[in-house]
Backbone bond lengths (Angstrom), bond angles and torsions (degrees), N, CA, C in turn:
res aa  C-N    CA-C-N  psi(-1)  N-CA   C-N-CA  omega(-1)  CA-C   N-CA-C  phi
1 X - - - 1.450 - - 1.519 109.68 -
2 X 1.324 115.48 128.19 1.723 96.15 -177.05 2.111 89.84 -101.29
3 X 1.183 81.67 130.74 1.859 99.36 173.47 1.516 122.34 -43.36
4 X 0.984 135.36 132.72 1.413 139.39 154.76 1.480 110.25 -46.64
5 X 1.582 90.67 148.25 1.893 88.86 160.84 1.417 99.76 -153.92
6 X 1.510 104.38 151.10 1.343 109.04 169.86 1.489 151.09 -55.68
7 X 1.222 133.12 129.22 1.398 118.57 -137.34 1.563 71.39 -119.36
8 X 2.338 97.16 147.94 1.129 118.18 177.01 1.222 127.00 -128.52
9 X 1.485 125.06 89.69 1.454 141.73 -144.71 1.816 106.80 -101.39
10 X 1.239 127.40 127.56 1.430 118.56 -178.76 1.653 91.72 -82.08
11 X 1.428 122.96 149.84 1.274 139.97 145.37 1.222 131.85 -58.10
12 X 1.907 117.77 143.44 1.599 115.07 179.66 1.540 69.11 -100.36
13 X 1.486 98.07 -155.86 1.728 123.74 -165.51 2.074 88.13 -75.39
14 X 1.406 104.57 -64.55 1.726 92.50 -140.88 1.277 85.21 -102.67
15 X 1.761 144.15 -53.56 1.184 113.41 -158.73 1.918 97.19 -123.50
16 X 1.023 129.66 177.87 1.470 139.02 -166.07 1.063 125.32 176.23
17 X 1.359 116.81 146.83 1.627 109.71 162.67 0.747 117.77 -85.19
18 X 1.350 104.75 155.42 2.015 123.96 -160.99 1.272 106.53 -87.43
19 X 1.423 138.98 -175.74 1.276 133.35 179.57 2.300 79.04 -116.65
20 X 1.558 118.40 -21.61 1.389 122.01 162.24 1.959 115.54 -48.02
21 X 1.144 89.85 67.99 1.800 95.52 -169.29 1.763 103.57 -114.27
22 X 1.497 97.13 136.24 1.516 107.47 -156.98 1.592 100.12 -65.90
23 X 1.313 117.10 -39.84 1.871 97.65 175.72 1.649 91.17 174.12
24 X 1.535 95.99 -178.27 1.335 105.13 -168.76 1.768 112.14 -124.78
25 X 0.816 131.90 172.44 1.940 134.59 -175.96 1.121 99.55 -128.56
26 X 0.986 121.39 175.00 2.009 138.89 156.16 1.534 103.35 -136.10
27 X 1.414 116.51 112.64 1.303 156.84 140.68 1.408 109.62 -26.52
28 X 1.196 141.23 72.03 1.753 128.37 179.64 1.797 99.67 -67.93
29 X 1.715 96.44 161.92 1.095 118.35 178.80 1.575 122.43 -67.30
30 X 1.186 130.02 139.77 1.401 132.61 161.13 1.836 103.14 72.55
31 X 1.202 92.88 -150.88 2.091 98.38 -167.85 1.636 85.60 -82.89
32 X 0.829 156.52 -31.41 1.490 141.25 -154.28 1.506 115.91 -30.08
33 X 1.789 110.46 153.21 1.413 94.04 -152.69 1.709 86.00 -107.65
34 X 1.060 108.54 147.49 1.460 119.96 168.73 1.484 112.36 -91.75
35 X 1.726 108.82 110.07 1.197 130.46 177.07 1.392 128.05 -61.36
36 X 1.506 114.64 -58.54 1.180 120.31 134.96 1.514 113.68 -154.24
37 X 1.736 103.58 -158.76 1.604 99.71 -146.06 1.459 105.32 -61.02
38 X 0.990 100.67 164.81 2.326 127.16 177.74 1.811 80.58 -59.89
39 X 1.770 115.95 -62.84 1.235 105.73 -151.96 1.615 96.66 -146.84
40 X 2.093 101.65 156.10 1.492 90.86 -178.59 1.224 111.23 -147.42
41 X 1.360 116.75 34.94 1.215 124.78 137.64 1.147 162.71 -83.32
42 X 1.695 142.31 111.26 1.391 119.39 -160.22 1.522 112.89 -114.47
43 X 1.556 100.46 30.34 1.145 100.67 165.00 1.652 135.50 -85.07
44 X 1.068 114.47 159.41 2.197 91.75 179.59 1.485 120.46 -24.07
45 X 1.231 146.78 117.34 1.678 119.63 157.03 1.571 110.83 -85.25
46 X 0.821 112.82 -27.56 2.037 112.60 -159.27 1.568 111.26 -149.09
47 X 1.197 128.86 163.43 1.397 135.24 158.36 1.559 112.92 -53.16
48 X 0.999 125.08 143.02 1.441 129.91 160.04 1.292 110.77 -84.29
49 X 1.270 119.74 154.79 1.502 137.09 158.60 1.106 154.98 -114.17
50 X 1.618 124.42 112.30 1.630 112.41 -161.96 1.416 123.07 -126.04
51 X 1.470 110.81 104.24 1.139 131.66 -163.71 1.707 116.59 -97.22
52 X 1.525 116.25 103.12 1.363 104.00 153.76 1.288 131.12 -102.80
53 X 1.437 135.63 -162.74 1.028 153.62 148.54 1.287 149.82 -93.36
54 X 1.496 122.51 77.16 1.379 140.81 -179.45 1.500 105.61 17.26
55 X 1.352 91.42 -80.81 1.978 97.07 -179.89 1.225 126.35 -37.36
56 X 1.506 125.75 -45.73 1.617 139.02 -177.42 1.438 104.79 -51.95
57 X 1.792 121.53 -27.96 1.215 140.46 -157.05 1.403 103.44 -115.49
58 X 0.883 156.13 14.91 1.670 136.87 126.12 1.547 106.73 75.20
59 X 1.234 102.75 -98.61 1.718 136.43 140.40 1.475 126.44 10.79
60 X 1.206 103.62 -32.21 1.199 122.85 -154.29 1.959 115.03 -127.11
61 X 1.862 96.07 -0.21 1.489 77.14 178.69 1.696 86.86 -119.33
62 X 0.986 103.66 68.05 1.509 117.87 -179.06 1.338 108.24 -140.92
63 X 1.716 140.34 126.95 0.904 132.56 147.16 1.583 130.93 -36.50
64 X 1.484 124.78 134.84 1.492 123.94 -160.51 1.648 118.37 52.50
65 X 1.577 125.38 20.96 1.821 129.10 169.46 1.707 78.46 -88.16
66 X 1.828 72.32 138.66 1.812 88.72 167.57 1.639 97.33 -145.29
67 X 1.278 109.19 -177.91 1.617 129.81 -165.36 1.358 111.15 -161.20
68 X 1.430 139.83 160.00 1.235 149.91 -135.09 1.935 95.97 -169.65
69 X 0.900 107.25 114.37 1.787 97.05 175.67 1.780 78.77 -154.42
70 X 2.207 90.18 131.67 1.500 106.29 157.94 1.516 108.61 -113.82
71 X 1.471 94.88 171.44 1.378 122.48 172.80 1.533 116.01 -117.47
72 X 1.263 127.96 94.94 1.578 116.77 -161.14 0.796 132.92 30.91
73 X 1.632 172.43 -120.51 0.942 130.65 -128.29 1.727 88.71 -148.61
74 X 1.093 129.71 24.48 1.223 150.17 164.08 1.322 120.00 -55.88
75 X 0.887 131.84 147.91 1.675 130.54 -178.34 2.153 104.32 -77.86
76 X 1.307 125.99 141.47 1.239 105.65 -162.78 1.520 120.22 -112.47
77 X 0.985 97.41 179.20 1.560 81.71 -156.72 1.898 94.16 -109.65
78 X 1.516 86.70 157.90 1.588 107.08 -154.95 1.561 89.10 -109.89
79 X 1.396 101.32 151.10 1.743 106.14 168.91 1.643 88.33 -170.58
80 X 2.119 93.64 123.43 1.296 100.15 170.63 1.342 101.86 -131.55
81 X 1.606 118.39 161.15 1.322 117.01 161.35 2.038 128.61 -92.50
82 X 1.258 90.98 122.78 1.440 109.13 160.31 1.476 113.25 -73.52
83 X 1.694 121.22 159.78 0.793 134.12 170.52 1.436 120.24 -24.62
84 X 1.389 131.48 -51.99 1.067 113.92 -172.62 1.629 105.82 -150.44
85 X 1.537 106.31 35.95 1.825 97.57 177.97 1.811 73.90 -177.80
86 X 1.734 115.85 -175.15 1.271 129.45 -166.56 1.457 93.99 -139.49
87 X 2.194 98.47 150.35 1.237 82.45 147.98 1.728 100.95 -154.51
88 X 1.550 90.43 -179.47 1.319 99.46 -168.22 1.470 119.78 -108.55
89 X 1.530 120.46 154.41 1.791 103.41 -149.95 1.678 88.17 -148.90
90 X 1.447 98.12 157.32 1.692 98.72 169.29 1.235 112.27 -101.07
91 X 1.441 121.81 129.71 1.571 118.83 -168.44 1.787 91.16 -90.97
92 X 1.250 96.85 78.75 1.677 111.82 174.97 2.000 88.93 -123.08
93 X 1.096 90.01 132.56 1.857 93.92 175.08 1.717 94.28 -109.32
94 X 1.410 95.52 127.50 1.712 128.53 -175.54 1.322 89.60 -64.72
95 X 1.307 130.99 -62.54 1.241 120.77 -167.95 1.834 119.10 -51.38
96 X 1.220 114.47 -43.85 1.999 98.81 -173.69 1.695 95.30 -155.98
97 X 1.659 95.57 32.36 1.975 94.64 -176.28 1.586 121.23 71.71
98 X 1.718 117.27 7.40 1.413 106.29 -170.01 1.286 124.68 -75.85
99 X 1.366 123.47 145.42 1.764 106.28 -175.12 1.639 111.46 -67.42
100 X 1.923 113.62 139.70 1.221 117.67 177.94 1.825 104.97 -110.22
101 X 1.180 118.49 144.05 0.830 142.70 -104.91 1.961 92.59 -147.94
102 X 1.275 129.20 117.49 2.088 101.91 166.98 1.372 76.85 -100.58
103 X 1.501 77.93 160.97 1.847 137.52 -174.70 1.288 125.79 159.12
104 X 1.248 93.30 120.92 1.741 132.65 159.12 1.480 85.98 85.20
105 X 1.379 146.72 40.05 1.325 157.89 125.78 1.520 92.46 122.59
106 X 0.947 129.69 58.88 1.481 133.63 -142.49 1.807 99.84 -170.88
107 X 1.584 119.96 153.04 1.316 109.82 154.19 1.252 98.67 -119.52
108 X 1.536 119.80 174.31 1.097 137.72 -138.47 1.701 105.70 -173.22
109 X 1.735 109.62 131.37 1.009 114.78 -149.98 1.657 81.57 -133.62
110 X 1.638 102.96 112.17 1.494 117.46 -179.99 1.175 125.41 -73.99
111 X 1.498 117.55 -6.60 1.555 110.54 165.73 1.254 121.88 -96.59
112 X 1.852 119.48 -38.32 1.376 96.82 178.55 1.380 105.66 -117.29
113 X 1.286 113.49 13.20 1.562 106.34 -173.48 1.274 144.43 102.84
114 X 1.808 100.23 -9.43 1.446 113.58 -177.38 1.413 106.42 -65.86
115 X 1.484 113.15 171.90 1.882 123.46 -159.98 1.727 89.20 -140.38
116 X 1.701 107.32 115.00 1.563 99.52 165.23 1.428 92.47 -98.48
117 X 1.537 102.77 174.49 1.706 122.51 151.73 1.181 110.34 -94.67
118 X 1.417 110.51 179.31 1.345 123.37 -167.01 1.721 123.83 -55.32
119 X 1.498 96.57 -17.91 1.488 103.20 171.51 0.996 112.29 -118.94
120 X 1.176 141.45 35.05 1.286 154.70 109.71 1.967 103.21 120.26
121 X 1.281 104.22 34.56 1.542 115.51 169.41 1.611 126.12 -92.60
122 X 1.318 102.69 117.01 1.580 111.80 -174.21 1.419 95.78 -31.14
123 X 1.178 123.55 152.68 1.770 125.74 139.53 1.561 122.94 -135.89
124 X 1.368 102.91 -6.10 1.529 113.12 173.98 1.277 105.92 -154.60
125 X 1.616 110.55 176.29 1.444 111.98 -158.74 1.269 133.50 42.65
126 X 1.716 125.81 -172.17 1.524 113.65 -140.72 1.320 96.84 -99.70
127 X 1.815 110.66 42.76 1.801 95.30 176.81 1.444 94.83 -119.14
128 X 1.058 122.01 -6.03 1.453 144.61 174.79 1.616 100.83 -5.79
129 X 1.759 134.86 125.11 1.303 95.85 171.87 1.246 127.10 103.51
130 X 1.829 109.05 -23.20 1.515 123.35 160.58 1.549 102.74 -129.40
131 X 1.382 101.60 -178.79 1.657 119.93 -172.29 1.784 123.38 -144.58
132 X 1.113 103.67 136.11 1.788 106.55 -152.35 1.829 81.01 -64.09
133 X 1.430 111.33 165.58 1.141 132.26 165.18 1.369 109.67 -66.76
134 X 1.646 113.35 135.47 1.343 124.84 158.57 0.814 129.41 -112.62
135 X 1.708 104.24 149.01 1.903 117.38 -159.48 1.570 96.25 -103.04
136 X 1.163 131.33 174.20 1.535 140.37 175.58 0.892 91.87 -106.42
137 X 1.710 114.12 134.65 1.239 145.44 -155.23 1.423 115.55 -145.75
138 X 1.302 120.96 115.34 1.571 110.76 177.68 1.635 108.22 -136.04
139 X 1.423 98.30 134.93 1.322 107.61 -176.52 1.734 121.64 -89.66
140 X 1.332 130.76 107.64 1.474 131.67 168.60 1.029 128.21 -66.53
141 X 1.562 107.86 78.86 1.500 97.49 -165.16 1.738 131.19 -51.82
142 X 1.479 87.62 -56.83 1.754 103.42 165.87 1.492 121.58 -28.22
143 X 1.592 99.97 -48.65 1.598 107.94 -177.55 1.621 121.88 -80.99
144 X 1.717 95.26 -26.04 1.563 100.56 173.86 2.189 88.84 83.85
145 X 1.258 94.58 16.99 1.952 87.34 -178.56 1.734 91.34 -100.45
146 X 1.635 132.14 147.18 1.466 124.64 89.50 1.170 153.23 -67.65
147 X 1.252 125.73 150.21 1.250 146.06 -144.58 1.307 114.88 -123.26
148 X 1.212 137.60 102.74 1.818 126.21 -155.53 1.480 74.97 -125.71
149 X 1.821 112.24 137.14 1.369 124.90 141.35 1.281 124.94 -74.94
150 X 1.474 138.28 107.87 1.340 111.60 -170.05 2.222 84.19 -116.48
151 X 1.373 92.52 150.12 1.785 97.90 -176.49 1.188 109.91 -69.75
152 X 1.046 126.14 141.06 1.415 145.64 136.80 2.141 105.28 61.85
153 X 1.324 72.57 45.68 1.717 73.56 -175.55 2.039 94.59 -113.54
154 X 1.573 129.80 29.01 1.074 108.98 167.27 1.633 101.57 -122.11
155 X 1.064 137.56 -175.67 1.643 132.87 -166.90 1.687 91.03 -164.68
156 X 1.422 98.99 169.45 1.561 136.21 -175.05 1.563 91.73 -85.24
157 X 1.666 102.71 142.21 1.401 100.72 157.06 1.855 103.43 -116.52
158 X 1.351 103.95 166.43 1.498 98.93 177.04 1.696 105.67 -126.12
159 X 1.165 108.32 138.26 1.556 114.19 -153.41 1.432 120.52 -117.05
160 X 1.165 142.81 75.73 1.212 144.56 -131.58 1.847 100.18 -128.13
161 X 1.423 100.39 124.47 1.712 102.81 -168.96 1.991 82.99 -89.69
162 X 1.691 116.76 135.05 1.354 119.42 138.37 1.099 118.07 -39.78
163 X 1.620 117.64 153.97 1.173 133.68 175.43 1.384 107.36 -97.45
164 X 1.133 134.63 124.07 1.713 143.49 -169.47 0.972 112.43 59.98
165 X 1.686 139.68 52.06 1.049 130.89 -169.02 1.942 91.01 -170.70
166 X 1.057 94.64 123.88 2.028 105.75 174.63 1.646 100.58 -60.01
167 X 1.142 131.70 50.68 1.561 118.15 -169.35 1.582 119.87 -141.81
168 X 0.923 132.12 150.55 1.755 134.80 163.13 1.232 124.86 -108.36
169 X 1.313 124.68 144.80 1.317 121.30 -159.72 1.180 91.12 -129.51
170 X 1.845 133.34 104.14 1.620 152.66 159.75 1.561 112.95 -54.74
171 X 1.143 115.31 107.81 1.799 106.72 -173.73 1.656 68.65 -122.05
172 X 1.835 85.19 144.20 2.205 103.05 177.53 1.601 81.21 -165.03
173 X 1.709 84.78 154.38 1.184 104.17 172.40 1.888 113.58 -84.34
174 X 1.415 125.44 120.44 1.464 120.36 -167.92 1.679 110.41 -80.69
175 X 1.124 113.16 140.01 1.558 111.93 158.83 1.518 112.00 -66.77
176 X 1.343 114.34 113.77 1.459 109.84 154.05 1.756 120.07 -32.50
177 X 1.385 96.05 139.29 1.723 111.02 -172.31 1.375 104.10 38.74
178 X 1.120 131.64 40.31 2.069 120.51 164.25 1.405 71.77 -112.05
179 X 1.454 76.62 162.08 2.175 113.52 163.37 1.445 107.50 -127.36
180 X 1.825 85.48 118.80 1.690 95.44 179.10 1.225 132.42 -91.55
181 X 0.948 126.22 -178.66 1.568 124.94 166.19 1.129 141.38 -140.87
182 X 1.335 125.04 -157.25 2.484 95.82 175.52 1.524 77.60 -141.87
183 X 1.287 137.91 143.84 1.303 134.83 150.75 1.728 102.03 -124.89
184 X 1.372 113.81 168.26 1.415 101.68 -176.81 1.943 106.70 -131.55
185 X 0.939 144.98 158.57 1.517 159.23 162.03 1.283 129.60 -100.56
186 X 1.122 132.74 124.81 1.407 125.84 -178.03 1.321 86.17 -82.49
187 X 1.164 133.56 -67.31 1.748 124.76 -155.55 1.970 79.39 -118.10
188 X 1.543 83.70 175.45 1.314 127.71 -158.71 2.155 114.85 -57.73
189 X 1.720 84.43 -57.19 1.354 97.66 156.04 1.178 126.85 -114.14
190 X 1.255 126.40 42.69 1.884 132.75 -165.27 1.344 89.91 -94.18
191 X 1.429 97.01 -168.55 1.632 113.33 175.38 1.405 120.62 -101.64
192 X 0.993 131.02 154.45 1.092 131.75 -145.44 1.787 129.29 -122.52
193 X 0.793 129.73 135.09 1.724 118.05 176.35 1.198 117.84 -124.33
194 X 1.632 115.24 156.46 1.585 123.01 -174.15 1.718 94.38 -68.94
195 X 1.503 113.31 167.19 1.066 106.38 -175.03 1.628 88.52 -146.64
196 X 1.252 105.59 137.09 2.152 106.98 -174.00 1.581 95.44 -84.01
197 X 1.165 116.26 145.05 1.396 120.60 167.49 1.573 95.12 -112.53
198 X 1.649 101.07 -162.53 1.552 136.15 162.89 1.272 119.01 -118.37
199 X 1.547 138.37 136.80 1.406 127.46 116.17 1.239 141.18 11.72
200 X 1.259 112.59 -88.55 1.119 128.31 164.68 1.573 133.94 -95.47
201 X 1.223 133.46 164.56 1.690 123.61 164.53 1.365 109.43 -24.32
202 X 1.502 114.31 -90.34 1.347 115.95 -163.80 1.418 102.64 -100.69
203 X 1.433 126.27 57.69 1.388 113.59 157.02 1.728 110.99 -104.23
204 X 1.552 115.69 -177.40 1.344 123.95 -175.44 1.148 111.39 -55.44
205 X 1.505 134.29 150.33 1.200 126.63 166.27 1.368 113.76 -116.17
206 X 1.246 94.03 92.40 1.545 128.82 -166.16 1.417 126.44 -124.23
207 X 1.715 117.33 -15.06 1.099 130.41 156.82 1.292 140.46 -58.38
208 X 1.365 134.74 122.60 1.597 132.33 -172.26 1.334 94.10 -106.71
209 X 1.019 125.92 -41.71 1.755 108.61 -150.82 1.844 94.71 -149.11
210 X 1.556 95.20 149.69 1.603 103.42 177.01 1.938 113.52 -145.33
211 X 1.032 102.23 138.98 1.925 114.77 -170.43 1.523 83.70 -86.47
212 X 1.740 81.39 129.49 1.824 103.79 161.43 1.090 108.21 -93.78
213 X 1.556 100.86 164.78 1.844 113.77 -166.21 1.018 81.30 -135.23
214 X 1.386 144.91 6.78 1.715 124.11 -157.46 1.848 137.63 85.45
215 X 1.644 86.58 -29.41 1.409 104.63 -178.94 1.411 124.89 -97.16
216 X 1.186 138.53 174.56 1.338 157.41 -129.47 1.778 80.14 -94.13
217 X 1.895 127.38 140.97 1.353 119.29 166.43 1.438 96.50 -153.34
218 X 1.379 101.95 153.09 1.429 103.07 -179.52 1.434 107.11 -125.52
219 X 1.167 119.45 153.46 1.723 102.50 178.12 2.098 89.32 -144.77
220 X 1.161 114.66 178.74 0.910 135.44 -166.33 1.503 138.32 -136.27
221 X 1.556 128.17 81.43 0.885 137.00 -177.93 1.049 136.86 -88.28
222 X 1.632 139.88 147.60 1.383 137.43 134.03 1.321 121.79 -1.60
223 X 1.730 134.42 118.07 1.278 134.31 -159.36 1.724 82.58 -109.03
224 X 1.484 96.25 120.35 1.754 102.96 170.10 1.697 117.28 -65.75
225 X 0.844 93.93 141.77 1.780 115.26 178.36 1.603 104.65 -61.82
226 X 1.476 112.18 -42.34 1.111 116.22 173.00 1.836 123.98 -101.84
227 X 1.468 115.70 177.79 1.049 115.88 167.90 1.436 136.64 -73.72
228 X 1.551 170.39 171.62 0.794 145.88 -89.21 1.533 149.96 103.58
229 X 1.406 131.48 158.38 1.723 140.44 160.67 1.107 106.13 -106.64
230 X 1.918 112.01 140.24 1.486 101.58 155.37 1.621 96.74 -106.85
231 X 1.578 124.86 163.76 1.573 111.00 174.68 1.367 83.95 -133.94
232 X 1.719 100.01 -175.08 1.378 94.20 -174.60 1.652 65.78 -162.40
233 X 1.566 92.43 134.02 1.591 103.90 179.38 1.636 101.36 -135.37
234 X 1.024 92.13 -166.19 1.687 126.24 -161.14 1.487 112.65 -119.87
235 X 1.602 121.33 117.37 1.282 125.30 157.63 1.532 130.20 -53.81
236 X 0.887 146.02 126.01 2.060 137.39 170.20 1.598 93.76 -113.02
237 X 1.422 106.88 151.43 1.097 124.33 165.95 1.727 116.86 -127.76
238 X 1.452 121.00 155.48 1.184 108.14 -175.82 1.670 95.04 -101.49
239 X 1.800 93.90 167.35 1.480 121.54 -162.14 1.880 76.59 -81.25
């Protein structure tokens, strides 16, 4: 199985790619025929990762600025600043699972009403008494990046070359409500480009982007001439 790793995407303002990216492939060199898949699991392999950039966030170089960014249909994850470091929280409400929500420098839990603070401690309403879940969080200073661990949100892809056909067929497990994508790498940490797939085997490869349901998807790309990653990541949007 070759391992997943976490992908590290800078942020625009409202929507971005996540560093929460479903998994990665290896591309072999030249025509070689692929026997079978790189990998064949679609169960979790690794943590996902979601990395922004201080600057994009305004918001945030302020004591008590907070932010809200989901990933399909996931509960989203919170990151505010404290006095002198950040942290990151699951907008899961302790009290009955409701999604929480920042506002008015405050989080906020849209079903029954409870009010966290910045570190994610009930102070009103009926959650009074518990505390949102925390993600591991590391701050780059040099780079001006955070770094949110979020669990088991990256997966295996399984990579299967057609038979008579120049093509690869990406099967990943999708996040419900995210929109994915295929980008590809010549090397490991290079830079990177979107890459159009297909639908189907032999349809156009004309596709940029595809909605997760949660379930098993395969899409279908152009087999590079050269060596290489294909990844397939995850959109976030901010609250």
């Amino acid at each position: 199985m070759l391992p997943c790793q976490s992908k590290i995407d800078l942020p625009t303002r409202r929507e971005f790619l996540a560093a929460l990216f479903t998994g990665m492939a290896c591309c072999r060199l030249g025509q070689e025929t692929w026997a079978q898949p790189m990998t064949g699991l679609m169960s979790p392999a690794t943590d996902g990762k979601l990395s922004l950039k201080l600057a994009d966030f305004p918001v945030l170089a302020s004591e008590g600025g907070s932010i809200g960014l989901m990933y399909g249909t996931d509960f989203p994850v919170l990151i505010s600043r404290l006095a002198e470091e950040f942290v990151a929280l699951r907008g899961e409400c302790p009290h009955a699972s409701g999604t929480v929500i920042p506002l008015n420098g405050s989080f906020f839990c849209t079903n029954h009403g409870s009010v966290f603070d910045t570190e994610g401690i009930a102070f009103s309403g009926p959650a009074v008494g518990t505390q949102l879940p925390q993600y591991t969080l590391t701050h780059h200073e040099a780079s001006g990046l955070l770094e949110v661990t979020v669990p088991n949100m990256a997966h295996s892809i399984t990579v299967v070359a057609l038979s008579g056909a120049d093509r690869l067929a990406l099967t990943f497990q999708s996040i419900s409500g995210a929109k994915h994508e295929v980008r590809f790498r010549a090397q490991l940490t290079g830079a990177e480009s979107v890459v159009s797939f297909a639908s189907t085997p032999t349809g156009s490869l004309n596709v940029t982007e595809l909605s997760g349901d949660g379930t098993s998807k395969t899409v279908y790309v152009s087999r590079s001439g050269q060596g290489g990653f294909f990844l397939v990541n995850a959109k976030v949007t901010q609250l």
